[in-house]
C-alpha positions in Angstrom: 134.7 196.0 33.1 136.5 193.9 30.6 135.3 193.0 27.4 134.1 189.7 26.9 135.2 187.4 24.5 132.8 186.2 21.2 132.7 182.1 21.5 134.0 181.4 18.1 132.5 178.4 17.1 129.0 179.8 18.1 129.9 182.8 16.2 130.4 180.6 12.9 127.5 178.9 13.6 125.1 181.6 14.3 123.5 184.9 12.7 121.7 187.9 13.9 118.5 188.6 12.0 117.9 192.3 11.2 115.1 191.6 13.8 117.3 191.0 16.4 116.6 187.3 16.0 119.7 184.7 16.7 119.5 182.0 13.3 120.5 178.3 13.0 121.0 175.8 10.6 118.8 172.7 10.1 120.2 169.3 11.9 119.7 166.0 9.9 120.7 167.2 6.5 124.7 165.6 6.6 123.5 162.0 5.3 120.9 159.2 4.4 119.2 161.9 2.2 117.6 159.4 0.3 115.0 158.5 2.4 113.9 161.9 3.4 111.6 163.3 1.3 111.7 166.5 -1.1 109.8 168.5 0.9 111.5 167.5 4.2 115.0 168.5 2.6 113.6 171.7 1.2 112.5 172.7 5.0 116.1 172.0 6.2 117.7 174.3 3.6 116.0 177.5 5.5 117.0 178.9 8.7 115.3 178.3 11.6 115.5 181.0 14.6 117.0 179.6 18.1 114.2 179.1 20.6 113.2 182.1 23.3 114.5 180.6 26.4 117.7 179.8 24.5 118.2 183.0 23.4 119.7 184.9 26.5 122.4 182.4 27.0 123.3 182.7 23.3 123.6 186.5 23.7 126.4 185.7 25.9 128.0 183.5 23.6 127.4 186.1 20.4 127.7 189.6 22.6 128.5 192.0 19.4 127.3 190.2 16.5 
């Protein structure tokens, strides 16, 4: 069997936990700031983890990360 190739824009935009867990950034964060509130932009600075269903077909995206 071949080797399959890493999809290198999910790879930049995805991490593997020590868990095993695939992070994300926050959306909603680029602009119009100033009418989000503190604590609305504080949440969006932490990671969030991609969603269970997702997470097989991002294991094919990310295979050895």
């Amino acid at each position: 069997m071949p080797k399959i190739k890493t999809n290198r824009g999910a790879a930049k935009r995805f991490k593997v936990s020590k868990s095993g867990k695939i992070m994300r950034r926050r959306g909603f964060k680029s602009h119009i700031l100033s009418t989000k509130s503190r604590k609305r932009k504080r949440r969006l600075r932490q990671a969030a983890s991609v969603s269970s269903y997702e997470t097989t077909s991002m294991r094919r995206l990310i295979p050895y990360l």
